[in-house]
C-alpha atoms as one frame of an Amber mdcrd trajectory, in Angstrom:
protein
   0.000   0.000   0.000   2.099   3.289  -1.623  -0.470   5.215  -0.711   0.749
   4.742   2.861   3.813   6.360   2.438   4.612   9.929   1.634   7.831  11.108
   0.447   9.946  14.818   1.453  12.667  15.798  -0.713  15.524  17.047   1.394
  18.238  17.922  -1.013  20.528  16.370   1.072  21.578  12.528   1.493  20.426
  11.337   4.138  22.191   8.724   6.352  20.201   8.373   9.491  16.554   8.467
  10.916  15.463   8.226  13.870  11.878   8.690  15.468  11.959  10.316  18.805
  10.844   8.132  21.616   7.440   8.275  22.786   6.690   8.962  26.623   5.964
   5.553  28.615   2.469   5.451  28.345   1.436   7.480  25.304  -0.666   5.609
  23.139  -0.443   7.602  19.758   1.363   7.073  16.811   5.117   8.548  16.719
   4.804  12.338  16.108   8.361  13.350  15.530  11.815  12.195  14.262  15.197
  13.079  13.799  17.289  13.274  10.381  21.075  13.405   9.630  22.977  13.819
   6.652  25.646  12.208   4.778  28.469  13.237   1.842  26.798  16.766   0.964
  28.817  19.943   1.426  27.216  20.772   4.249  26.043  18.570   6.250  22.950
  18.916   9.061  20.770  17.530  11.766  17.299  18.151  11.510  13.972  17.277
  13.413  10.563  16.803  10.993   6.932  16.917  12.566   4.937  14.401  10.998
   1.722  16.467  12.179  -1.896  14.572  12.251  -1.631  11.575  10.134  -4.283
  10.355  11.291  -8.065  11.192   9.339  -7.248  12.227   6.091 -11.330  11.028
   5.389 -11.695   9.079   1.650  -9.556  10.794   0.035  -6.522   8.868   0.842
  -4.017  10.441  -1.852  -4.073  14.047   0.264  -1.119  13.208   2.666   0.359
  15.640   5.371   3.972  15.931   4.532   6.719  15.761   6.898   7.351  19.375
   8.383  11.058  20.603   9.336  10.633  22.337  12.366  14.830  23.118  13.082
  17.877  21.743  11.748  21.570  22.682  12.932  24.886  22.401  10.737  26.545
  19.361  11.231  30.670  18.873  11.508  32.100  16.062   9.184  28.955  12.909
   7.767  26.563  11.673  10.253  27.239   8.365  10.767  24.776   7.466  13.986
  22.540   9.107  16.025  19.830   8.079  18.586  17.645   9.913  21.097  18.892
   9.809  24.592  15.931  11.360  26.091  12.843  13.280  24.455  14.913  16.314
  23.802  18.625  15.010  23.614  20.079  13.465  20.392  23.659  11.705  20.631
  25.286  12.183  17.081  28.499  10.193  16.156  30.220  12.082  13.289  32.957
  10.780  10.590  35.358  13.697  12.275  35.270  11.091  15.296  33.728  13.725
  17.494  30.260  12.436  19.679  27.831  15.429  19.752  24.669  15.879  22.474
  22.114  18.299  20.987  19.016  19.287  22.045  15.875  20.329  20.450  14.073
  23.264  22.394  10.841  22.805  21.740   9.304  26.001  23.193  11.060  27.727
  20.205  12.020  24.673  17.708  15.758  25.207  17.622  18.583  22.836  17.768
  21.960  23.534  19.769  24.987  21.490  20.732  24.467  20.792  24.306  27.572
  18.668  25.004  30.851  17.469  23.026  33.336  15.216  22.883  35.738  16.174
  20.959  37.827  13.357  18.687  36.397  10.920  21.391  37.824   8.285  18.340
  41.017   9.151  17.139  43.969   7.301  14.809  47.488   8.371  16.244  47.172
  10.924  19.355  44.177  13.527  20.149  45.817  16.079  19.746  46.927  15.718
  16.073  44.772  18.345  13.607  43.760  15.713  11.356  44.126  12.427  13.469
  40.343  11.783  14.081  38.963   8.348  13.287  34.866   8.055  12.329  32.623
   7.108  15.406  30.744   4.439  13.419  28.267   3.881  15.969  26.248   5.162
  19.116  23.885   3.407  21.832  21.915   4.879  24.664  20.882   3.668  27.834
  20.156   7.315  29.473  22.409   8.645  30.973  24.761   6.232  29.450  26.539
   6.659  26.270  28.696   3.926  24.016  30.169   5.030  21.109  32.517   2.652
  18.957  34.789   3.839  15.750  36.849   3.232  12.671  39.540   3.162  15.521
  38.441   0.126  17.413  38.022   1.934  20.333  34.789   1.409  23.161  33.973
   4.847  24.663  31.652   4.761  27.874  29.948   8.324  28.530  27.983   9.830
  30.702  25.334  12.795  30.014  26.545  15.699  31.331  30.081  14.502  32.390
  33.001  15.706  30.818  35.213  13.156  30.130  34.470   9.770  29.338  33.770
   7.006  32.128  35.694   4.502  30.299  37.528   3.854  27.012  38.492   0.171
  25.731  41.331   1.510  23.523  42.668  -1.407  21.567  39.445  -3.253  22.171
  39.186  -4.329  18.587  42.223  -4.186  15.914  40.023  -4.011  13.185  36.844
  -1.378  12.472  34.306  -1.675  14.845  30.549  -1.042  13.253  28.023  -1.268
  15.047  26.989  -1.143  18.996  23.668  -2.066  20.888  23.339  -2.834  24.632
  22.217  -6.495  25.702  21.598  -5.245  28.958  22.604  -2.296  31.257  26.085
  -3.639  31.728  26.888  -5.490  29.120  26.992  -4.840  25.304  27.864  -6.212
  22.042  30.112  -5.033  19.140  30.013  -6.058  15.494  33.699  -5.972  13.454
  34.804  -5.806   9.675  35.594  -9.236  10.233  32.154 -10.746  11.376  33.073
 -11.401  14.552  30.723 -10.193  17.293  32.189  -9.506  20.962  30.009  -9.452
  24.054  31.558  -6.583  26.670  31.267  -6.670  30.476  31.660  -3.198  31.612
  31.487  -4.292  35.534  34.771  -5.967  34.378  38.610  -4.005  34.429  39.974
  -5.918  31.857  39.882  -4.755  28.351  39.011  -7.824  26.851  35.340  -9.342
  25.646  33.506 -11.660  27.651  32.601 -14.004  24.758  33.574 -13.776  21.063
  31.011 -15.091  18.224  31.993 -15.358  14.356  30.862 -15.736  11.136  32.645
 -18.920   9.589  34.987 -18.799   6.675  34.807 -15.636   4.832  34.877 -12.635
   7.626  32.537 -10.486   5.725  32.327  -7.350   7.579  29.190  -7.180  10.037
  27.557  -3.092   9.717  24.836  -3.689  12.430  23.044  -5.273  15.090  20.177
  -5.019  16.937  19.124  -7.077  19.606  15.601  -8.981  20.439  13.281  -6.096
  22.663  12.024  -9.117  24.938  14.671 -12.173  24.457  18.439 -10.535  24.944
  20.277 -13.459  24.028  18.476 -13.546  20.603  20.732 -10.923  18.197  20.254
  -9.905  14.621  22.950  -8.610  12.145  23.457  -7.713   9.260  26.221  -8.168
   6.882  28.567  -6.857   4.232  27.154  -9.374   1.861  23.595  -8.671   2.045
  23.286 -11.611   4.218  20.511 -10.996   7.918  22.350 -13.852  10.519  20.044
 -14.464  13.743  22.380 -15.484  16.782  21.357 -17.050  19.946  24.279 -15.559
  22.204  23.782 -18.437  24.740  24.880 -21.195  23.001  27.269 -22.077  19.994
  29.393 -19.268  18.709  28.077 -19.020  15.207  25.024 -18.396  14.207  21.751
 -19.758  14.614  20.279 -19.177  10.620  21.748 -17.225   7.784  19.060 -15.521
   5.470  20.054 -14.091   2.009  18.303 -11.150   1.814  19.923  -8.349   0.120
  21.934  -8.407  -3.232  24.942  -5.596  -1.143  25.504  -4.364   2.332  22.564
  -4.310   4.954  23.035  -0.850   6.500  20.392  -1.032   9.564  18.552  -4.101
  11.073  16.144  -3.628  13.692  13.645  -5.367  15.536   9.523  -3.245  15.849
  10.414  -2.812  19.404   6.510  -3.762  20.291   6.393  -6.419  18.202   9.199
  -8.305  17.309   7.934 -10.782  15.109   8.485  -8.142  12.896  11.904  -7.066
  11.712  12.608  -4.421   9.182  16.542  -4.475   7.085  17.537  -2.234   4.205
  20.877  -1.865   1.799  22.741  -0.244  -0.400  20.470  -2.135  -3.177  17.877
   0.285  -2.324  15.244  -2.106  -0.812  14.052  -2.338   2.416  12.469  -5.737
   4.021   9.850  -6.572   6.303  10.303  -9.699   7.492   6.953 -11.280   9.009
   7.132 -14.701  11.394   4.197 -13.857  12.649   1.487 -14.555  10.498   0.200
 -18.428   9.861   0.630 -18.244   6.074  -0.147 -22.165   5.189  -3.201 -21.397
   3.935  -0.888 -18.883   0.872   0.919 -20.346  -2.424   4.294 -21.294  -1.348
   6.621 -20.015  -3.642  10.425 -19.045  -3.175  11.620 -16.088  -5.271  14.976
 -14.895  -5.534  15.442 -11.072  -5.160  12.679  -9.738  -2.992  10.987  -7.769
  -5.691   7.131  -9.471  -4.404   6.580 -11.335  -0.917   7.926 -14.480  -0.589
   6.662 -16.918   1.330   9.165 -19.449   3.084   6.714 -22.759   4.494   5.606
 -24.620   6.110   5.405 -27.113   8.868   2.835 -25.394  10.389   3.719 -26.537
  14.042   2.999 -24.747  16.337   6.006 -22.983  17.702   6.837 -20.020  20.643
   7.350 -16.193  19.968  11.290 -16.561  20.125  11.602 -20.042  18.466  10.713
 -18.179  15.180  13.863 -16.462  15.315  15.766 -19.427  16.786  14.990 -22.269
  13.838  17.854 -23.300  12.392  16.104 -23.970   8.738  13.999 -20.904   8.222
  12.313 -22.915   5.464  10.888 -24.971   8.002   9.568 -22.022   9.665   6.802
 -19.495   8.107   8.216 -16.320   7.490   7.054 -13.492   5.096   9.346 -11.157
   3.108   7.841  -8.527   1.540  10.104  -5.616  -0.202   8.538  -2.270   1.095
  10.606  -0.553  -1.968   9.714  -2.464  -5.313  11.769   0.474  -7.217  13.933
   2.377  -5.458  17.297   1.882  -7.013  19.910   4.140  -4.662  20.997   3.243
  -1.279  18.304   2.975   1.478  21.005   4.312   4.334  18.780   4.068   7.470
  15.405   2.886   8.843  13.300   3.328  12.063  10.471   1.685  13.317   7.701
   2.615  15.814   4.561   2.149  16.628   2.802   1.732  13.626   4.915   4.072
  11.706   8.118   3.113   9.439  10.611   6.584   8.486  13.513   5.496   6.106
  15.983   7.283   4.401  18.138   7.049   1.281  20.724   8.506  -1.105  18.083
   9.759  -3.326  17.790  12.796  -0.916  14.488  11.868   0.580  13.194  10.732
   3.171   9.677   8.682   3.692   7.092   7.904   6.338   5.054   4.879   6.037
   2.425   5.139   8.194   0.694   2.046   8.559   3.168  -0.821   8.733   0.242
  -3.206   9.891  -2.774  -2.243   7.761
């Protein structure tokens, strides 16, 4: 359904999105998200209303644009970014500096609220042109991980000035992605497929458990990990490939799905309802993956590519929530890919789910809202 989705042309590539999180126990639809911006001269940070999406009566075609309500320059690409709080946004930049900004929302501006300067870094700090990209940012208010090109774990703290802990050597190769498994520990993904599990109660600088990808190390560029089952992890990989791991046992992982024909840029989980998982690439599609839905009773067909749904089937047994994730022969299981981008041909660069509501952007210099994920 297109007619779900409405488009804003930004003039600007855009490499991250990022809905802002709703309070505790709101019950409507996101309202507001967060853009940054990639390889364009300038590059910026900017916050879009989505407004009343609601009743738009018959006519469905009339559809409420996204609204920019501020935006702030931006040093060097944006390369992460997530909402530490309702007003706070943590941006990791390719300069290697870690930016806090907030959004006023009594007057809808943006300013820097906190820095760290070159908190990733190649030779010393203090060289003029020795920074090393921050690749990747998690939040667990007040707490702040960033990892970089650098291989370097950076604990923060909001509002503290220097960081609480830094893992320098704690990879030797680029580190990618980030995501807490739980307030103390979290997990890193390499250019090597390897994934690393972190204590940070633990002194030593070296990860509590190491997982891999066999044979070929193809670089891993994210993770995200299971809302209500921490030990079940999803990447995604260099070679278009989504892996499911089950961090307590084995140290490979659990399936392999071909999904995308080059790299898988974002993977997450709907944080609500994580039957549903949502990937998207550099091939400029972007895949929902359904386990949900009991789809004997639909043709079973396989079909390479992911232009239509595809159907994998079909012993219809009747298994748990998690044990979707957890087969070790998809096939077996049901699962439903459909391609939420049948044409798109540039890079689909970041996606964010809430809600009922899907934003996504891409290298086309848009961005899109879907708004009903689940109609």
């Amino acid at each position: 359904a297109m007619e779900d989705v409405c488009a804003k042309f930004v003039s600007q590539k855009i490499s991250k999105t990022r809905w802002r999180p709703l309070p505790a126990a709101a019950l409507q639809p996101p309202d507001l998200f967060a853009t940054g911006s990639w390889d364009n001269e300038d590059n910026s940070i900017s916050i879009w209303a989505v407004g009343d999406l609601g009743n738009v009566g018959l006519n469905s075609e009339y559809q409420v644009e996204p609204q920019l309500l501020c935006d702030i320059r931006h040093n060097g690409d944006v390369m992460d970014m997530q909402f530490l709080d309702q007003e706070r946004i943590v941006v990791a930049s390719s300069t290697g500096t870690v930016t806090v900004f907030r959004h006023h929302q009594n007057n809808q501006t943006l300013s820097a609220n906190q820095c760290w300067e070159k908190a990733h870094y190649h030779v010393d700090q203090d060289t003029c042109c020795g920074g090393a990209a921050c690749t990747g940012v998690i939040c667990n208010n007040p707490e702040i991980v960033t990892v970089g090109e650098d291989g370097r774990i950076n604990l923060f703290r909001a509002d503290h000035k220097d960081a609480v802990r830094t893992i320098d050597n704690a990879d030797s190769s680029t580190l990618h992605a980030v995501t807490f498994l739980r307030t103390t520990e979290i997990l890193t993904v390499n250019s090597i497929g390897q994934l690393k599990i972190w204590d940070l109660r633990q002194q030593r600088n070296e990860p509590s458990q190491i997982f891999s990808l066999t044979g070929d190390r193809v670089p891993l560029h994210c993770v995200d990990r299971h809302p209500h089952q921490q030990h079940i992890v999803a990447t995604g990989g260099q070679d278009g490939m989504l892996s499911i791991w089950d961090i307590r046992q084995g140290t490979m992982p659990v399936s392999l799905l071909n999904a995308h024909e080059a790299e898988v840029w974002e993977v997450h989980f709907h944080p609500s309802n994580p039957d549903h998982l949502f990937t998207c690439s550099e091939d400029g599609s972007l895949w929902h993956w359904d386990t949900s839905t009991d789809i004997s009773e639909k043709p079973s067909f396989l079909h390479q590519g992911g232009r239509s749904t595809t159907y994998f089937s079909h012993t219809t047994t009747n298994q748990s929530v998690a044990s979707a994730w957890l087969s070790n022969d998809p096939a077996k299981d049901r699962m439903e890919i459909t391609n939420l981008i049948p044409n798109q041909t540039l890079s689909v660069n970041s996606l964010d789910v809430l809600g009922p509501c899907l934003v996504y952007g891409t290298d086309a210099e848009a961005i899109y809202v879907h708004k009903q994920l689940f109609a």
